[in-house]
N, C-alpha and C positions, 0 to 999 in steps of 0.2 A: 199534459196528461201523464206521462209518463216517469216527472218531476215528480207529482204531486204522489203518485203511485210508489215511486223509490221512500219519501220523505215519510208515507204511512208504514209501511213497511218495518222501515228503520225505527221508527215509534215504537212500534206493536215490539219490534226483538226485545230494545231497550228495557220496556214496560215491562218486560218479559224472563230477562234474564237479571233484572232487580230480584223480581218475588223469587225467581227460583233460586237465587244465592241469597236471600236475606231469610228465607220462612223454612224453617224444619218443622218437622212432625209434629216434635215433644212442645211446640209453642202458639201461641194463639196468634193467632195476623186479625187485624181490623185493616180495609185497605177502603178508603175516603175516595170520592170523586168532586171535584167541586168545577163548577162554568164561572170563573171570574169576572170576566166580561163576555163579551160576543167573542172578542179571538184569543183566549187565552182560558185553557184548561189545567189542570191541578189533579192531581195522584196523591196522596198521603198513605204512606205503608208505617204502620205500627206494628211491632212484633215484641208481643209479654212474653212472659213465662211464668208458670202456674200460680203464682202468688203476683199477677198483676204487677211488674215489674216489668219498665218500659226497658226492652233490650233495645230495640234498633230504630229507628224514625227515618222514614227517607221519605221527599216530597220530588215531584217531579213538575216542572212548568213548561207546557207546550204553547206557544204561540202559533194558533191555526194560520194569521195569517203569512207571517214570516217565514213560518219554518223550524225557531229557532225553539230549541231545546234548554231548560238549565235542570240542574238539576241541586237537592242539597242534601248532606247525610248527616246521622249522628250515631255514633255507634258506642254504646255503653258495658263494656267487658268488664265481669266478678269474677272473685274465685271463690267460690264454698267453703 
């Protein structure tokens, strides 16, 4: 129990400290949830900027039953 409680935990920060370092004010987030199978969940964070312009893509893959985490990023930097 105590496992399972540490390994939600650690989720939830994770999940958590993605959005808050990938999403500023000035830009738009769409953030996806998808149930892949029975043990495996899915995060999709998209983050535009005012002219729909994909700045950053980050998915996240939880396997409820394992435990195991992955994760994958894209991050797309312009200059004006």
């Amino acid at each position: 129990m105590r496992r399972e409680l540490f390994f939600l935990v650690l989720i939830i920060l994770i999940i958590l400290g993605i959005v808050i370092f990938f999403v500023d004010i000035s830009k738009r987030e769409q953030i996806y949830f998808e149930l892949n199978t029975k043990s495996n969940i899915s995060f999709l964070f998209l983050v535009e900027d005012d002219n729909e312009n994909l700045l950053s893509m980050q998915e996240v893959f939880i396997n409820i039953k394992t435990g195991n985490v992955g994760f994958f990023g894209y991050s797309y930097l312009y200059r004006l």
